[in-house]
TORBAKOL-178047 format. One record per residue: residue number from 1; x, y, z of N, C-alpha, C, O, CB in turn. Coordinates in steps of 0.1 Angstrom, whole numbers. Glycine has a CB too. Example, Ala and Ser with C-alpha at 12.3 -4.5 7.8 and 13.67 -1.06 7.14 Angstrom:
(badren 1, (132, -57, 78), (123, -45, 78), (132, -33, 78), (142, -33, 85), (113, -45, 90))
(badren 2, (128, -22, 71), (137, -11, 71), (129, 0, 79), (134, 11, 80), (141, -6, 57))
# end
This chain:
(badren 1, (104, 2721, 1511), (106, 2707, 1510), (100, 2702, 1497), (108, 2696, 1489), (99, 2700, 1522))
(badren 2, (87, 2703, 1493), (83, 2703, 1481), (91, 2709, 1466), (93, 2701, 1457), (73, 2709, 1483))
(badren 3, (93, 2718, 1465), (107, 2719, 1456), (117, 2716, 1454), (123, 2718, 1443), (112, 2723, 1456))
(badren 4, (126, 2706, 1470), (137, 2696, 1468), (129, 2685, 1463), (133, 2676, 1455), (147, 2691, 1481))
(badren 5, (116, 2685, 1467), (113, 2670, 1455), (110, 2671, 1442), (113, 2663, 1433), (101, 2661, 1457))
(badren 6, (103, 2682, 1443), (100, 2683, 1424), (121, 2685, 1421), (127, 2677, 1414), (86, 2706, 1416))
(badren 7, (128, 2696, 1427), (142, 2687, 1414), (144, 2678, 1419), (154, 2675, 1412), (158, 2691, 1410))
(badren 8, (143, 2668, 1428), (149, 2654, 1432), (142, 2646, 1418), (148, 2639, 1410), (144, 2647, 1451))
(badren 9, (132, 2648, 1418), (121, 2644, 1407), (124, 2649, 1395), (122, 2639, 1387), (108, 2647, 1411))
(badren 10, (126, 2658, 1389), (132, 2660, 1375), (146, 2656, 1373), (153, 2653, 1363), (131, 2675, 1371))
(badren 11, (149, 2657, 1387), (169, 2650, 1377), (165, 2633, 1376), (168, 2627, 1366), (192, 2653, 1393))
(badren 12, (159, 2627, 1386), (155, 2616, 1387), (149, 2611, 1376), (154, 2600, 1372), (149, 2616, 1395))
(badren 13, (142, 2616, 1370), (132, 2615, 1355), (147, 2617, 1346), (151, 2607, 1340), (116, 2631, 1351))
(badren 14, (154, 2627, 1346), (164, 2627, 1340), (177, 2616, 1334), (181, 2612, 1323), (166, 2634, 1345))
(badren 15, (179, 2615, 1346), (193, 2608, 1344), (184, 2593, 1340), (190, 2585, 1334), (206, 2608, 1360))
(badren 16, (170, 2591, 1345), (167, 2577, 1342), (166, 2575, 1327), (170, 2565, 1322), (155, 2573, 1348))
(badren 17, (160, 2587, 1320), (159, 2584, 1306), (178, 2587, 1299), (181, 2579, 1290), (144, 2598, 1298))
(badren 18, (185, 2593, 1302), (200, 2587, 1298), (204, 2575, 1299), (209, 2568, 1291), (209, 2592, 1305))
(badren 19, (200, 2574, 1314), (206, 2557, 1317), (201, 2544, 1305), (207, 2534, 1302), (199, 2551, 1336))
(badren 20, (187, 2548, 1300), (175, 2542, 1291), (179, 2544, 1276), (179, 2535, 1268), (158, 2550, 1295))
(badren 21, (182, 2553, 1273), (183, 2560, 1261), (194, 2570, 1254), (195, 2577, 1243), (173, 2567, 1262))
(badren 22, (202, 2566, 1263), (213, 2581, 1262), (225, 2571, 1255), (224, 2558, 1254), (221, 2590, 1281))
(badren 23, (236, 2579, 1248), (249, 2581, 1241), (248, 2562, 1247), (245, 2553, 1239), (265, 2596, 1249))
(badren 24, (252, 2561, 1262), (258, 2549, 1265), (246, 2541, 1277), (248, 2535, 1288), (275, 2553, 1270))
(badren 25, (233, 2545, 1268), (226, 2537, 1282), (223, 2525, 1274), (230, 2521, 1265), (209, 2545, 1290))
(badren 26, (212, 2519, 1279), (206, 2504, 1281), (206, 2502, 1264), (214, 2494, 1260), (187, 2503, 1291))
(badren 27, (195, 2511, 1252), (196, 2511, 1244), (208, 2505, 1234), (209, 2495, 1227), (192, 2519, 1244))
(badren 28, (217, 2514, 1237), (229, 2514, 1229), (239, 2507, 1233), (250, 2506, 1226), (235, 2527, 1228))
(badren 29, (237, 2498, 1245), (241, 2484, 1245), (236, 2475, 1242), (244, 2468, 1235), (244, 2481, 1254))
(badren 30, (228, 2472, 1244), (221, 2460, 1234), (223, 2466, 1221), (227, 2457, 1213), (204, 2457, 1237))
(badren 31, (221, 2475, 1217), (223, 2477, 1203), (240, 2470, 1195), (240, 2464, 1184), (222, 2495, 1202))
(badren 32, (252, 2474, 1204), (266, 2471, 1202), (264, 2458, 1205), (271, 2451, 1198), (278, 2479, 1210))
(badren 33, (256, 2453, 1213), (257, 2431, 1216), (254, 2427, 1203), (261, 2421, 1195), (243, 2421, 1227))
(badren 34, (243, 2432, 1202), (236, 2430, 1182), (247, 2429, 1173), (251, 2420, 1165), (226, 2446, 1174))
(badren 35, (254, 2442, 1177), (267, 2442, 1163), (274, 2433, 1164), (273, 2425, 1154), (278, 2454, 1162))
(badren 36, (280, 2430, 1172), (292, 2425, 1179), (292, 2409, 1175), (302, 2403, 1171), (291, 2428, 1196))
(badren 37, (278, 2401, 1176), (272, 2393, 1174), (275, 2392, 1158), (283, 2384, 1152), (258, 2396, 1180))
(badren 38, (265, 2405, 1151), (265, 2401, 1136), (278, 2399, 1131), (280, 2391, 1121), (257, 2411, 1128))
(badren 39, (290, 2410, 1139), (304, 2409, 1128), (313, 2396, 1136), (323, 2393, 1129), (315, 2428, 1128))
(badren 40, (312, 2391, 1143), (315, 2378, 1150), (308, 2364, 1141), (314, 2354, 1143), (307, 2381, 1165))
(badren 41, (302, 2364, 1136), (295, 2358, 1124), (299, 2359, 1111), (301, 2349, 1105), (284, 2361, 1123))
(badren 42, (301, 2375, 1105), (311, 2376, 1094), (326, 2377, 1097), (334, 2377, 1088), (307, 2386, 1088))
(badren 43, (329, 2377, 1110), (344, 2373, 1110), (349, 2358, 1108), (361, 2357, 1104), (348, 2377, 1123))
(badren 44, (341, 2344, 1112), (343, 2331, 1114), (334, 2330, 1094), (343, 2326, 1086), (333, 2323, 1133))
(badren 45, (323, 2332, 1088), (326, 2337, 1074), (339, 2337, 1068), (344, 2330, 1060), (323, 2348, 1073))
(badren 46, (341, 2347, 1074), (354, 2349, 1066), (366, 2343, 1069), (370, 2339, 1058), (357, 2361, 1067))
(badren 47, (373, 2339, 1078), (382, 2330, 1080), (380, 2316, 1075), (389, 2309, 1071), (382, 2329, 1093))
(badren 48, (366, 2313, 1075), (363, 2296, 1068), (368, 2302, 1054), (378, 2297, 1051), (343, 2286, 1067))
(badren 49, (362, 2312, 1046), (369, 2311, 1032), (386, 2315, 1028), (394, 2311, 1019), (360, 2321, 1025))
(badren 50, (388, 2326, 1040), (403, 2326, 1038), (411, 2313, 1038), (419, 2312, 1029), (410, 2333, 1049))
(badren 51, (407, 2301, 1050), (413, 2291, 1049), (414, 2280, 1037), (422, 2272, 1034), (409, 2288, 1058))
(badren 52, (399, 2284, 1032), (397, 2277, 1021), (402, 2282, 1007), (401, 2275, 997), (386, 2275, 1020))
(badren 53, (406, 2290, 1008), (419, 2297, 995), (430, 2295, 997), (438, 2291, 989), (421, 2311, 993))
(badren 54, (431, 2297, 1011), (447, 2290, 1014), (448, 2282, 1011), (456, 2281, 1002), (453, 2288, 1026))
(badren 55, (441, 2271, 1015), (439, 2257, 1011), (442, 2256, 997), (452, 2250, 995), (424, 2253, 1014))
(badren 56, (435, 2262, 984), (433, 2259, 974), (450, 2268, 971), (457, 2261, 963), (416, 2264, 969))
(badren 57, (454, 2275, 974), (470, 2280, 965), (481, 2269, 968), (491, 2266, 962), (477, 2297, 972))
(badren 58, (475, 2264, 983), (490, 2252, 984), (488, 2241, 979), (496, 2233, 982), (494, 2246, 998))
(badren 59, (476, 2238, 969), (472, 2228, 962), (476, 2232, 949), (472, 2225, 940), (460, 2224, 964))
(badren 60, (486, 2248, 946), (486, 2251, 932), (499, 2254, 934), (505, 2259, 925), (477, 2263, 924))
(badren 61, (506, 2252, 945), (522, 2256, 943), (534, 2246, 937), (537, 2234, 939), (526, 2259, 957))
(badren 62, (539, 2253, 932), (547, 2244, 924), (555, 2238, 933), (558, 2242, 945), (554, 2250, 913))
(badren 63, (560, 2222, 923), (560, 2209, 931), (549, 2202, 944), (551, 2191, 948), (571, 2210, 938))
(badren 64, (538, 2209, 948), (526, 2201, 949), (514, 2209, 944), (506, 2215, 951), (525, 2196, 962))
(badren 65, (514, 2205, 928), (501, 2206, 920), (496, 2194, 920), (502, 2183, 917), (502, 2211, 908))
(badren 66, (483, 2197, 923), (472, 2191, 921), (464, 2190, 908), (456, 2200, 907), (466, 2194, 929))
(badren 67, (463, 2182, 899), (463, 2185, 883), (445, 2187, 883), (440, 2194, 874), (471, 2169, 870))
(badren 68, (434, 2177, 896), (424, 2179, 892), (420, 2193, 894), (413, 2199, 886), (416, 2169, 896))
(badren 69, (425, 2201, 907), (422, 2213, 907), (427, 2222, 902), (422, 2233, 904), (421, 2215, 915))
(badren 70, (440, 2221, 893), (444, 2228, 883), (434, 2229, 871), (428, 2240, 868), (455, 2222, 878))
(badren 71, (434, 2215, 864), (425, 2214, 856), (411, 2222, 855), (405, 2227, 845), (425, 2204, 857))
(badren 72, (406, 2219, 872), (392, 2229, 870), (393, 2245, 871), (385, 2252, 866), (383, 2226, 882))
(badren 73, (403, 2249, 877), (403, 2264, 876), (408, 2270, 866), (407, 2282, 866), (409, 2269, 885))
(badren 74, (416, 2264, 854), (417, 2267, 838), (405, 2267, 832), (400, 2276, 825), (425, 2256, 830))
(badren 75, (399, 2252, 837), (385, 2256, 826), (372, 2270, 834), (364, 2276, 826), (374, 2235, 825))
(badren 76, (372, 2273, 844), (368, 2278, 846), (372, 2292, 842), (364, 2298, 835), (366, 2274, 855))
(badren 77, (385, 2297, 847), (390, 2311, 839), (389, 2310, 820), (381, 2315, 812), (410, 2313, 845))
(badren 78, (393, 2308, 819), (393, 2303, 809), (383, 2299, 797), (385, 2301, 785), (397, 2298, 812))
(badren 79, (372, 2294, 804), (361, 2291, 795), (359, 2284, 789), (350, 2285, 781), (359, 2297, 788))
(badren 80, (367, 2268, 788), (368, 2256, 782), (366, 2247, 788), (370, 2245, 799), (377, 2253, 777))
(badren 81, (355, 2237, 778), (352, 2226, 780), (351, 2213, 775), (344, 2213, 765), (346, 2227, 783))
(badren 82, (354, 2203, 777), (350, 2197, 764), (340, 2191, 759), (329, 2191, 765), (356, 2191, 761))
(badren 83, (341, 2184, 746), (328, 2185, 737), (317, 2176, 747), (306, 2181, 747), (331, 2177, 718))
(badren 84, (317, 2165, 754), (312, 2157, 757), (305, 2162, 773), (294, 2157, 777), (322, 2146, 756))
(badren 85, (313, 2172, 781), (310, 2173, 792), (299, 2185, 797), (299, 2196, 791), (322, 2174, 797))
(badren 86, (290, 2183, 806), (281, 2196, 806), (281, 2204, 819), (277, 2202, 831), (265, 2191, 803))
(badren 87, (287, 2216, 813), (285, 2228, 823), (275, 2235, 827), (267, 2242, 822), (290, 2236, 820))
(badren 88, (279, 2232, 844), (270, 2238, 852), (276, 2251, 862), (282, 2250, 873), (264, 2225, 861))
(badren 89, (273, 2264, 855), (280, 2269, 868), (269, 2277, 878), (257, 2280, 875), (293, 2280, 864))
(badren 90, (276, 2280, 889), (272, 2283, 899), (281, 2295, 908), (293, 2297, 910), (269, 2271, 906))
(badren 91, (267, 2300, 910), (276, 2316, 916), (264, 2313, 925), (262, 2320, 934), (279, 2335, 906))
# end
């Protein structure tokens, strides 16, 4: 009887540290919530700026241009300004 408990007791110790620590235990789920979390954050990131480029090409398509945001993304590629005005850029 003592020997069904010592292995009842080593698989027991066993499978608990898998269930704790293993491939797919307790660990490595909370670990994937973490991720899931962080790229769920750079996914809505990224959609606000996709939108906001979208945004900015249907404001450059011909027959509805927008001359002030034309205007700024020339001087910006481009590198011109004029004599009076002062550049500030920002990255």
């Amino acid at each position: 009887m003592k020997l069904f408990k010592g292995i009842a007791f080593v698989f027991g110790v066993y499978f608990l540290f898998h269930l704790i620590s293993g491939q797919y235990g307790l660990m490595s789920w909370h670990h994937l919530k973490r991720e899931i979390a962080y790229n769920e954050v750079r996914l809505k990131k990224s959609t606000e700026q996709k939108n906001e480029l979208k945004h900015m090409v249907t404001l450059l398509e011909p027959g509805n241009v927008d001359g002030d945001l034309l205007s700024e993304r020339a001087r910006v590629v481009l590198g011109y300004a004029k004599k009076d005005e002062k550049v500030i850029i920002l990255r």
